[in-house]
C-alpha positions in Angstrom: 85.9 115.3 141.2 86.6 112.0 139.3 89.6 111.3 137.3 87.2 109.3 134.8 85.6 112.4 134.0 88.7 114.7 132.8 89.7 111.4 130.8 86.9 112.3 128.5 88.3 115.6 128.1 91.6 115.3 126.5 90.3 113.2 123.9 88.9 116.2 122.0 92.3 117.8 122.5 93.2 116.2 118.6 89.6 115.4 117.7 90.8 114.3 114.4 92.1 111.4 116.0 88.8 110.7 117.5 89.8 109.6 121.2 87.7 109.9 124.1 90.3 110.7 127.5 92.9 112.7 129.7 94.5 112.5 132.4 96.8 113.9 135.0 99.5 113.4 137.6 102.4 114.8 139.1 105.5 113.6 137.7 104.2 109.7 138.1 101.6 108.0 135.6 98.4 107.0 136.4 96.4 104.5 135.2 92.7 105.9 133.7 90.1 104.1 132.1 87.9 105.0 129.3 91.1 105.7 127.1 90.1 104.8 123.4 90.4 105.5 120.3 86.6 106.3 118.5 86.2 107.4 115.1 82.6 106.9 114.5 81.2 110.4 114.3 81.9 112.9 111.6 84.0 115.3 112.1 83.4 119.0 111.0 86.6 121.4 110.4 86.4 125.1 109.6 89.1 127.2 109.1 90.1 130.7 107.2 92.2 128.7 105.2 93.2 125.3 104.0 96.5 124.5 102.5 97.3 120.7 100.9 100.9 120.2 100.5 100.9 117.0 98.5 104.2 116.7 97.9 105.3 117.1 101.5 102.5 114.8 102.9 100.6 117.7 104.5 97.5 119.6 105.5 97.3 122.9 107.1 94.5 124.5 108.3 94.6 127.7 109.2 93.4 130.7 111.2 90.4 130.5 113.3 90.7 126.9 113.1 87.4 124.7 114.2 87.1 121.1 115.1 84.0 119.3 116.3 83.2 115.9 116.8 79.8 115.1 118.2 79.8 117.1 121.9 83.4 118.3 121.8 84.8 121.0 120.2 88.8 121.9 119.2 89.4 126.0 118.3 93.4 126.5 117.3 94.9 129.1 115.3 96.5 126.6 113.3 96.5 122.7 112.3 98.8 120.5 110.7 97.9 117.0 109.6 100.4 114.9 108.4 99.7 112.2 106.3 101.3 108.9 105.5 102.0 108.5 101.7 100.5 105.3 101.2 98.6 106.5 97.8 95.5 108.2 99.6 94.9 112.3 99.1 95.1 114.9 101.7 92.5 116.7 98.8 90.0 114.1 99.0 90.0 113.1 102.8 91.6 109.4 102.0 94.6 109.9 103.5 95.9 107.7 107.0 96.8 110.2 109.2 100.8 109.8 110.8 100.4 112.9 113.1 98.6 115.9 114.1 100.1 119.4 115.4 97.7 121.8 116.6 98.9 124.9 118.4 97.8 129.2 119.1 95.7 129.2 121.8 94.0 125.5 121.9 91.2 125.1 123.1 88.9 121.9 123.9 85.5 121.8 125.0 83.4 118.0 125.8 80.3 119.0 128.0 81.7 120.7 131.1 85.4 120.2 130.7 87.8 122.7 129.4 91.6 121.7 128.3 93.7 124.9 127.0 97.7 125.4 126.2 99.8 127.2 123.6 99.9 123.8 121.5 99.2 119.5 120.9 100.3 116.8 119.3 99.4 113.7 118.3 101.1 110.5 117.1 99.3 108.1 115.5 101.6 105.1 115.4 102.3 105.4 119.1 99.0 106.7 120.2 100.8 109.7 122.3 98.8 112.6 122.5 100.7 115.8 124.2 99.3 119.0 124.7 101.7 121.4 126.0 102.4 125.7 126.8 103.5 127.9 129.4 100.5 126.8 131.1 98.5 123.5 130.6 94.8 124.2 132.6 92.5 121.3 132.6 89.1 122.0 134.6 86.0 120.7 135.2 83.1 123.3 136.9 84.8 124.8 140.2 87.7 121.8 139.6 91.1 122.9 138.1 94.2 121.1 137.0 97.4 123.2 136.0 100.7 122.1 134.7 103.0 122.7 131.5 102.5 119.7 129.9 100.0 116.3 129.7 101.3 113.6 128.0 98.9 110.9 127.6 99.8 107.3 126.1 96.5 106.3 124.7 97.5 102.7 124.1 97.8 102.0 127.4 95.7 104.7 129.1 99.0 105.9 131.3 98.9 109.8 131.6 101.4 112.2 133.4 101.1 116.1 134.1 104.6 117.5 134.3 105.0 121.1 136.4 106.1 123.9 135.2 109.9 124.8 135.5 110.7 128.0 136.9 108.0 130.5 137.1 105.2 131.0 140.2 104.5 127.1 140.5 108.4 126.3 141.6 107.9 123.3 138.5 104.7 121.8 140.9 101.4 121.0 139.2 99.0 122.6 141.0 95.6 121.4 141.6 92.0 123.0 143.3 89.3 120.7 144.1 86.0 121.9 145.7 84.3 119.5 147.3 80.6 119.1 145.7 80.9 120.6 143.1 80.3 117.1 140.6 76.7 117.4 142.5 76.0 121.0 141.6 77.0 120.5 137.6 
């Protein structure tokens, strides 16, 4: 398995933002490549509903919420984008975007790789995506991650996967790597 690989797969964990990475570690950062921010495909959102607060800066898309950008795909019950009032229009798509909240059962798909939890963020000004939930599974083929939550600073491509406190894992990230499998995908 190569961590370069499952950097590609957070990034469609807040495809809005457009970034292209993940990452994981135990309770220590680790430095990943390929972190970026790219914003150069169109983006396709589908969902039951779509409410624009103006006055509160907001957009909420809801219920069977659906995301894709280029070969990644983003399925939430529910997204929130938040929306800097610089004189742009959540209505018309000219809105900057301060911060996205994205949570019920997410879901990411790039290719091969699979990120799930109860729920994401991301922060625009600091570039912090974090995806969080009772249980945080990352996986790649046969190769799976688990934690509780991935915090990844996109700036500087650090990323950290924090165990779970309490429950089966006894607050360890756990990990299963089977040898070949990159070659059999």
């Amino acid at each position: 398995m190569r961590i370069g690989s499952f950097s590609r797969l957070a990034s469609g964990v807040l495809l809005l933002a457009g970034l292209s990475s993940a990452a994981f570690a135990q309770d220590t950062q680790s430095r990943l490549t390929g972190l970026q921010l790219s914003g150069d495909k169109p983006i396709q959102i589908e969902s039951e509903r779509l409410e624009v607060r103006e006055s509160e800066n907001v957009a909420v898309f809801s219920g069977n919420v659906s995301v894709v950008q280029g070969p990644t795909l983003l399925k939430a019950g529910r997204m929130k984008v938040y929306y800097l009032k610089d004189g742009g229009s959540a209505a018309t798509g000219s809105a900057n975007i301060d911060r996205l909240e994205v949570d019920g059962n997410v879901y990411v798909k790039s290719e091969n790789q699979v990120a799930t939890g109860d729920s994401a963020t991301f922060d625009m000004a600091t570039e912090v995506l974090v995806l969080s939930g009772q249980e945080v599974v990352l996986s790649e083929g046969e190769n799976v991650i688990v934690g509780c939550r991935l915090t990844v600073q996109m700036k500087n491509g650090q990323a950290k996967l924090d165990g779970c406190k309490g429950g089966s894992s006894g607050g360890r990230v756990k990990m299963l790597l089977t040898p070949g499998s990159q070659n059999r995908q």
